[in-house]
C-alpha positions as CSV (number, residue, x, y, z in Angstrom):
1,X,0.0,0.0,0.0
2,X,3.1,2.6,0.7
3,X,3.4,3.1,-3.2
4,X,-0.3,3.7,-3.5
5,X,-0.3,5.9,-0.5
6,X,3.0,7.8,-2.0
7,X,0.9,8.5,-4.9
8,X,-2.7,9.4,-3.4
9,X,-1.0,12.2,-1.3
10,X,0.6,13.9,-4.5
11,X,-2.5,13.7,-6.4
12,X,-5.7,14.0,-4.0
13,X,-5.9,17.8,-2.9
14,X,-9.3,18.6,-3.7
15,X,-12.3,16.8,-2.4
16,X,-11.5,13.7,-0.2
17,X,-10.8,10.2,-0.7
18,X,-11.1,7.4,1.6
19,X,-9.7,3.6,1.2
20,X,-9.5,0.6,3.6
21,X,-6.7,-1.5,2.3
22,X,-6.5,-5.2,2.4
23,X,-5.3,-5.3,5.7
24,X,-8.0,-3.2,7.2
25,X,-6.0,0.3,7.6
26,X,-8.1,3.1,6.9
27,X,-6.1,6.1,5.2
28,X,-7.4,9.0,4.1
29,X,-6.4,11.9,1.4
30,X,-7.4,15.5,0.1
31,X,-9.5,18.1,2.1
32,X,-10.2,17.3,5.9
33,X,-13.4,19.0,5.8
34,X,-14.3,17.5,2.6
35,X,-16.8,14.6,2.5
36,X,-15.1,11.8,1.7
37,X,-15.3,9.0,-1.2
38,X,-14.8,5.8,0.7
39,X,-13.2,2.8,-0.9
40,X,-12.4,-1.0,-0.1
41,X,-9.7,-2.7,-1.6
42,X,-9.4,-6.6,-1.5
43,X,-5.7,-7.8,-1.7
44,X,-2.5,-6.1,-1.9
45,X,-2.0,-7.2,-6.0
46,X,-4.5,-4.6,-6.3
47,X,-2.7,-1.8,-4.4
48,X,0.4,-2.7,-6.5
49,X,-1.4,-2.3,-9.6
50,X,-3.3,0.7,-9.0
51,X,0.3,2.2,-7.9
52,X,2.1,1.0,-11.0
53,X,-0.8,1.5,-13.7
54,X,-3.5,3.6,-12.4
55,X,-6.2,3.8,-15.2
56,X,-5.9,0.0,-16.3
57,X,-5.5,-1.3,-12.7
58,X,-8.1,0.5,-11.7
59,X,-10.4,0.0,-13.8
60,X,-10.0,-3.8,-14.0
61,X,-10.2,-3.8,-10.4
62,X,-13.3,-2.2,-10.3
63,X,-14.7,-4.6,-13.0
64,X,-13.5,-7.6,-10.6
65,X,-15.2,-6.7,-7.7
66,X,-11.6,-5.9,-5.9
67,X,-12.0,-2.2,-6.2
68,X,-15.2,-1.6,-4.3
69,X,-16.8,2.0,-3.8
70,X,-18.3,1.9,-0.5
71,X,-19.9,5.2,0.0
72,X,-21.1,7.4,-2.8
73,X,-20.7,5.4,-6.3
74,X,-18.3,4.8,-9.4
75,X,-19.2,8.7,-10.7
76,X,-18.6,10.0,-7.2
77,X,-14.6,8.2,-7.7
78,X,-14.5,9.5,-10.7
79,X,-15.3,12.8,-10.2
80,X,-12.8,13.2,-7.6
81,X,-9.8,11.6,-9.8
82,X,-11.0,14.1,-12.9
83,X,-10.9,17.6,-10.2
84,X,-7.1,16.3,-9.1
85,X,-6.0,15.5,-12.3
86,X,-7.9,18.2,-14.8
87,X,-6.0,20.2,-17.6
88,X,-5.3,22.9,-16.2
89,X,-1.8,25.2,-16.0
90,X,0.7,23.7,-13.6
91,X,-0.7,20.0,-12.9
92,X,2.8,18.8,-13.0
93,X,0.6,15.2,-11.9
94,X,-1.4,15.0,-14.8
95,X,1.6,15.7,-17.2
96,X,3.7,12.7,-15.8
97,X,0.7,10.6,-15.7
98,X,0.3,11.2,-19.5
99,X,3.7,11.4,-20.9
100,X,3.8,7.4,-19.4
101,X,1.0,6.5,-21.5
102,X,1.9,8.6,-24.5
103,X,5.0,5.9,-24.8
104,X,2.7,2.8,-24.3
105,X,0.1,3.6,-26.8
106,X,2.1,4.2,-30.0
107,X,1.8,0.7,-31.2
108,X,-2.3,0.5,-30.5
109,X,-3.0,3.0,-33.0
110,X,-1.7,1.8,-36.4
111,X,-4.6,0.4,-37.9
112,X,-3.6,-1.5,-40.5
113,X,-6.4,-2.8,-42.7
114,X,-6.9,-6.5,-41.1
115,X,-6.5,-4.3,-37.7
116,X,-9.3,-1.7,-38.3
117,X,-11.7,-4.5,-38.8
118,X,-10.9,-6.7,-35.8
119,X,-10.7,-3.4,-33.8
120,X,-14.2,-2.4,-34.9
121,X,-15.6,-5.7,-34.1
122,X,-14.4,-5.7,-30.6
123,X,-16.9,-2.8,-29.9
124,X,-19.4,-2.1,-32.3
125,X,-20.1,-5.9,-33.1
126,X,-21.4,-6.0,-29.7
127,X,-25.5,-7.2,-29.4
128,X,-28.0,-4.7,-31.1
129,X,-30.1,-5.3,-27.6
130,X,-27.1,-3.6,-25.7
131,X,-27.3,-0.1,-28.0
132,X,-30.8,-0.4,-28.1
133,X,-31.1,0.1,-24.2
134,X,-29.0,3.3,-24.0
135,X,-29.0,5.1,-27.7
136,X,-31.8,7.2,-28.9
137,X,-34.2,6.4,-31.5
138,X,-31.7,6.9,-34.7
139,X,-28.8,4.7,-32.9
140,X,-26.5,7.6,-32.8
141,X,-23.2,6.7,-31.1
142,X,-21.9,9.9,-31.0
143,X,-21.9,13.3,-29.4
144,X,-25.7,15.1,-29.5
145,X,-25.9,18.6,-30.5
146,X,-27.8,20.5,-27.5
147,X,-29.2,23.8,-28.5
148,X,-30.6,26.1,-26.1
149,X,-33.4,25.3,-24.3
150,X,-32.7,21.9,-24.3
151,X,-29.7,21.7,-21.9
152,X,-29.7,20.5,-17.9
153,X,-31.2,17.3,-16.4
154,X,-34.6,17.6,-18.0
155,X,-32.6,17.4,-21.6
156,X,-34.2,15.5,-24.2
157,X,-31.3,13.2,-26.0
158,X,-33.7,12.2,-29.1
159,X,-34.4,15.9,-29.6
160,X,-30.2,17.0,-28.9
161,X,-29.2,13.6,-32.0
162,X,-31.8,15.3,-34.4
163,X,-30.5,18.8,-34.1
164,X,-27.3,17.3,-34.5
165,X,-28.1,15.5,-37.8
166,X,-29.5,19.1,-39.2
167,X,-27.0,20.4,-38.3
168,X,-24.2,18.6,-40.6
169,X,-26.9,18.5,-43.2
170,X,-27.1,22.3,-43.5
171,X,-23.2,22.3,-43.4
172,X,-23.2,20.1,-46.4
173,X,-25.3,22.1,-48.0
174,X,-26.9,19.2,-50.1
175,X,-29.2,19.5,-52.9
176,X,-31.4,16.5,-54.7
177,X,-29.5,14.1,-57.1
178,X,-25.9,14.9,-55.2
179,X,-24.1,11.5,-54.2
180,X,-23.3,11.5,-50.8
181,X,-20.7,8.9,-48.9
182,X,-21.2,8.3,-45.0
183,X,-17.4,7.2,-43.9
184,X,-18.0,5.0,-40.7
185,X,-21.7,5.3,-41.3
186,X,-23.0,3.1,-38.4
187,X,-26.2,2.0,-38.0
188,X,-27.0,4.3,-40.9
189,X,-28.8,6.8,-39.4
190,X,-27.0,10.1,-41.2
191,X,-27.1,8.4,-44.1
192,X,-31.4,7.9,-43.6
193,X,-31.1,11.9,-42.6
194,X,-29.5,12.7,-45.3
195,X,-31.6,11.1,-47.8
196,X,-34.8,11.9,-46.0
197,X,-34.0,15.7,-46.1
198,X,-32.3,16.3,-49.4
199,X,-33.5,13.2,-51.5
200,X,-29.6,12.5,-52.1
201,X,-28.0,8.9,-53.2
202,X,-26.0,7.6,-50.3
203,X,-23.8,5.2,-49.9
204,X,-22.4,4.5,-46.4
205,X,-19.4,2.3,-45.7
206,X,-18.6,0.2,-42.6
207,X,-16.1,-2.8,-41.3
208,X,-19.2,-3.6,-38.8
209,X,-21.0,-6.1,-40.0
210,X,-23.3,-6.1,-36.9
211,X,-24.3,-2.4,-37.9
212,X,-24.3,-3.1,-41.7
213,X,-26.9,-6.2,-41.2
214,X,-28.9,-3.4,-39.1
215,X,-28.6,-0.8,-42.1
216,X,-29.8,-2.6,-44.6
217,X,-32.2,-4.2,-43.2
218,X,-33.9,-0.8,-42.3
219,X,-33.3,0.9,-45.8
220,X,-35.3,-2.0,-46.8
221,X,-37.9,-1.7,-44.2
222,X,-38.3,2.1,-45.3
223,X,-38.5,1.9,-49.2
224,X,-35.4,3.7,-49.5
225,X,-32.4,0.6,-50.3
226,X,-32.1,2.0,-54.0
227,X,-31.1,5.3,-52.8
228,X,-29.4,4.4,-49.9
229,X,-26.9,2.0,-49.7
230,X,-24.6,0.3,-47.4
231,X,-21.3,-1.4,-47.9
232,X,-18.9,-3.5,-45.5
233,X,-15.6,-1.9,-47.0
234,X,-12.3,0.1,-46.2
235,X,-12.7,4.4,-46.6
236,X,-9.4,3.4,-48.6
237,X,-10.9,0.9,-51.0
238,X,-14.2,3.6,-52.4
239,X,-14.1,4.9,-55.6
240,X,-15.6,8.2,-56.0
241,X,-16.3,11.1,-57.2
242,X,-18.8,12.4,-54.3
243,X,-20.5,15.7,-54.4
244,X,-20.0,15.8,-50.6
245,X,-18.8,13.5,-48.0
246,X,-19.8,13.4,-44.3
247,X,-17.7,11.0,-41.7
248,X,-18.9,11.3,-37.9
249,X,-17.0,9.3,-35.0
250,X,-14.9,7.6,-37.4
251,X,-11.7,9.6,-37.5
252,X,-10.9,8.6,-33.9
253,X,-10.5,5.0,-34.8
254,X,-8.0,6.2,-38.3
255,X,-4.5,6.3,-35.6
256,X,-2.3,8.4,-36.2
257,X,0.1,6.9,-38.7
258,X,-2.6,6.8,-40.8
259,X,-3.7,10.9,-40.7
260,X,-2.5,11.8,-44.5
261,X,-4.0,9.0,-46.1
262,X,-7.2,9.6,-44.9
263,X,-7.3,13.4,-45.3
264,X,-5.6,12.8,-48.6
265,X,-8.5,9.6,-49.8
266,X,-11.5,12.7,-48.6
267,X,-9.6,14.8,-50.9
268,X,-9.4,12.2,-53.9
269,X,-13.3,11.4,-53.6
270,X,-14.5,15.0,-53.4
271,X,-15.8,16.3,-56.7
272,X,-14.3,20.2,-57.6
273,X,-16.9,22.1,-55.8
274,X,-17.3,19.0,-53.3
275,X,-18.0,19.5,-49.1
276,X,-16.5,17.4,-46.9
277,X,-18.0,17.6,-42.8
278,X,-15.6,15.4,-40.4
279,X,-16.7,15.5,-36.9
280,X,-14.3,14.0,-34.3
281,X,-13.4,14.2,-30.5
282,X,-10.2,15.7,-30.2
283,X,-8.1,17.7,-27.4
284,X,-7.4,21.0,-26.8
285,X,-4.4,20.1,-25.1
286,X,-2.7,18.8,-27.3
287,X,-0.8,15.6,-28.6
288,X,-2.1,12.8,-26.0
289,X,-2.4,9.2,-25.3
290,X,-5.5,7.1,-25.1
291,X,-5.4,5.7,-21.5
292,X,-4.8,1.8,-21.1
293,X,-8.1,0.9,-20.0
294,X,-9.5,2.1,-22.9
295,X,-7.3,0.8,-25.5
296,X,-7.4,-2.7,-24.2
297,X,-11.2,-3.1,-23.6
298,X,-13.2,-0.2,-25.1
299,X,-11.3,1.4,-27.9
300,X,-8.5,-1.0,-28.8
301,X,-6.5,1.1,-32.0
302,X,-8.7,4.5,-30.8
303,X,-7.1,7.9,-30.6
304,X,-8.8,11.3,-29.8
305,X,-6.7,13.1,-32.2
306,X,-5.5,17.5,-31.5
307,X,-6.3,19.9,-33.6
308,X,-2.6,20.8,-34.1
309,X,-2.1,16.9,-35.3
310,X,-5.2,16.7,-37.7
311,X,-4.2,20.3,-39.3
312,X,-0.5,19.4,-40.8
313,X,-2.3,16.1,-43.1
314,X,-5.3,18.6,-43.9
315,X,-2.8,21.0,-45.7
316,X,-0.9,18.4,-47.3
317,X,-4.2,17.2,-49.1
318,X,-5.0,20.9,-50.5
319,X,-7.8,20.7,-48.8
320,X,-9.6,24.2,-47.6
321,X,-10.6,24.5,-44.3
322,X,-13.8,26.3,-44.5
323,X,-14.9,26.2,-41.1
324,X,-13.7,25.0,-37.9
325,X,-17.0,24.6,-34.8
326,X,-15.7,23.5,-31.4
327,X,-18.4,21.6,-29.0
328,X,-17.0,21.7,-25.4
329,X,-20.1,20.1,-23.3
330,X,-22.3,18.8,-25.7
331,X,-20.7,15.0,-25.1
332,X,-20.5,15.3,-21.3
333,X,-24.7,15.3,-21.9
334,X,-24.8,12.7,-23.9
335,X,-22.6,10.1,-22.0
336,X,-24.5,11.5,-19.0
337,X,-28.0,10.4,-21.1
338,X,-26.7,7.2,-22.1
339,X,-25.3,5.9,-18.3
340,X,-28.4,6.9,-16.6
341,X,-30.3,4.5,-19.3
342,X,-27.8,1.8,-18.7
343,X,-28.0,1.9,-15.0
344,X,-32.0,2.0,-15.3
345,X,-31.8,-1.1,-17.7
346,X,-29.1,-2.5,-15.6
347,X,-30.8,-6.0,-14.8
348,X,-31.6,-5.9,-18.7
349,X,-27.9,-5.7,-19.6
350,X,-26.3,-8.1,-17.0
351,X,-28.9,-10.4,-18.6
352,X,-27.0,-10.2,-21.8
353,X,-23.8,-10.5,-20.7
354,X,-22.9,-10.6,-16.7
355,X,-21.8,-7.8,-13.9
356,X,-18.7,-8.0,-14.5
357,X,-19.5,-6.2,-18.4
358,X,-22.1,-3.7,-16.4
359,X,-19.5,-2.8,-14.4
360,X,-17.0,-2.3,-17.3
361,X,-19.4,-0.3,-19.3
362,X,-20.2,2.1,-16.3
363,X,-16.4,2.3,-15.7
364,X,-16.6,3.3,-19.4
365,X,-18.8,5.9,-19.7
366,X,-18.0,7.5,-16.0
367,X,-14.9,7.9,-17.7
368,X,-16.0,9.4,-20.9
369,X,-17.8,12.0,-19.0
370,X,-14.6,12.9,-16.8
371,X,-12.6,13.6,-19.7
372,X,-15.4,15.9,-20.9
373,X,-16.1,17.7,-17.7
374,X,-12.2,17.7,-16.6
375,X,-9.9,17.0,-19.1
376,X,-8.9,18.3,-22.1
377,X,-11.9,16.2,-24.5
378,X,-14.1,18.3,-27.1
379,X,-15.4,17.6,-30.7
380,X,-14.4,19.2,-33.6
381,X,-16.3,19.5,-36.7
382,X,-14.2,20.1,-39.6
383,X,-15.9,21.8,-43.0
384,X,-13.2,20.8,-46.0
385,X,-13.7,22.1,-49.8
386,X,-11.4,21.6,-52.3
387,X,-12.4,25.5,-53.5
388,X,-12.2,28.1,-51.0
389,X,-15.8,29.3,-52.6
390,X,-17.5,26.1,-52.2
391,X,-19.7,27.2,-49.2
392,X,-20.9,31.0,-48.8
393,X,-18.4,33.3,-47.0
394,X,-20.0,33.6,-43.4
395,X,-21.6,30.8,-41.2
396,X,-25.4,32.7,-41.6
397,X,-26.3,30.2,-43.5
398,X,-26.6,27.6,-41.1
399,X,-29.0,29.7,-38.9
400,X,-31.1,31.0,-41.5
401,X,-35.2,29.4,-42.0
């Protein structure tokens, strides 16, 4: 316990934590007046582990059972970790903490082809009933777009993944007859959107085949397979030309070795007077590491990519940047939507797999929101042209009818 302990009193100074080690000892860390976070650890393998590899051997412990949150809940733990270890100017903590993983994580993002498939499956192949019990109507697994008015605890997150679908369609600026390609298109709900809204041909691509079977089978269900298609294939293997091209969660699963070829195949497919939208969570801290939790049972080949890194491969494919929208909070609310669902369908989802997975995907999306609330997570959405007139001059537009 002394390396835990040496740790815990460099990194606890706000709030209060609480842990009983294996042998019984209570100690106890951050504020004294602070209402403490009380937690029970089973053996000393896990104090070593925490100590030595915080994320991963916490998080596995907590999946085990070993890591037990006594008082308060997983959130609570979390939300005490994320205030301590925040970017911010001057958390020397946080910067050590990351520069470790930064070393370990180089290998997990090249995504070779074979690699990009198997890492897709190892999330997304998962059992429809699981997304069905947490995502909103249109299976959107990523970040909802809340406006004003419809922000707080009485949010509504079917209402906050429309607004973000018209959203990117009035970036794309689409008009009937245009051909359209989805990159990473899910369960196909943009694509649907897309089609529904503008009349456009889509075709959306995937290395799912869990979300394609879903796609198809509900462009068939809605009359609309002719125009809107879906494909189990590589971005690197489409053939274009496409009037405009929308991609949305995908680039965090590209890796970073791979950054010029994607930016560079957008650039190949987009016609002359072409729109591209990419919409991504990225850091406004800078380069970073995905942590080793994540890589090895969430995300495995994932990286939340900075701004600074995307922009280099951008200007290498002459692409314009035509407009660059930061959302700050907008995922915090939807990972907070989607864990309050799992935890009120929690008997449902132990039923399809056990505790130990309900545990993991709470651990999960706790996290998610941590990094959203304190650390350095937002989403970008890129606009790319291949002319710098492509799209009018000011954003009005968008806001306009």
């Amino acid at each position: 316990m002394w390396l835990l302990d040496r740790l815990l009193r460099r990194a606890i100074t706000r709030g209060a934590l609480e842990i009983q080690d294996h042998a019984g000892h209570v100690h106890r860390y951050g504020d004294p007046a602070a209402t403490a976070v009380k937690l029970r650890l089973t053996d000393a393998a896990t104090e070593r582990k925490i100590a030595t590899n915080p994320t991963l051997g916490a998080g596995e412990a907590f999946m085990d059972g070993r890591l037990i949150v006594e008082s308060g809940d997983v959130m609570d733990l979390l939300d005490v970790v994320g205030r301590n270890l925040r970017w911010d100017r001057g958390n020397a903590l946080r910067v050590s903490l990351w520069n470790q993983q930064r070393i370990a994580a180089k290998w997990d993002e090249w995504n070779a082809r074979a690699r990009s498939k198997r890492n897709v499956a190892h999330h997304y192949d998962l059992s429809d009933k699981l997304y069905d019990l947490f995502l909103d109507e249109e299976r959107q697994y990523s970040c909802g777009y809340f406006r004003d008015g419809n922000v707080g605890p009485d949010s509504d997150l079917d209402r906050a993944q429309r607004d973000k679908l018209d959203h990117i369609v009035a970036k794309l600026r689409l008009n009937p007859g245009m051909k359209v390609l989805d990159i990473g298109c899910g369960w196909g709900g943009m694509a649907r959107h897309i089609h529904k809204l503008s009349g456009a041909e889509v075709l959306g691509v995937t290395l799912s085949e869990e979300q394609l079977k879903y796609a198809r089978a509900k462009a068939k269900e809605l009359g609309i397979d002719g125009k809107v298609r879906y494909e189990l294939m590589d971005y690197r293997d489409v053939e274009g030309p496409f009037d405009r091209i929308v991609s949305v969660g995908m680039f965090e699963h590209v890796g970073r070795p791979n950054y010029f070829a994607y930016f560079d195949k957008v650039a190949s497919l987009l016609a002359p007077d072409g729109v591209a939208l990419v919409h991504s969570i990225g850091r406004a801290g800078g380069k970073g590491a995905t942590d080793p939790w994540t890589a090895k049972y969430i995300f495995p080949g994932g990286y939340t990519p900075a701004l600074s890194e995307m922009m280099p491969h951008v200007e290498r494919a002459y692409l314009w940047v035509a407009d660059i929208e930061v959302w700050r909070l907008h995922y915090a609310y939807t990972l907070e939507h989607w864990l309050k669902r799992c935890r009120a369908r929690k008997a449902e989802i132990v039923a399809l797999y056990d505790e130990r997975f309900f545990r993991m995907w709470e651990f999960y999306l706790g996290g998610a929101i941590l990094a959203f609330r304190h650390d350095d997570h937002v989403v970008y959405q890129l606009q790319l042209t291949r002319q710098r007139d492509a799209v009018p001059l000011t954003r009005d537009y968008l806001y306009k009818g």
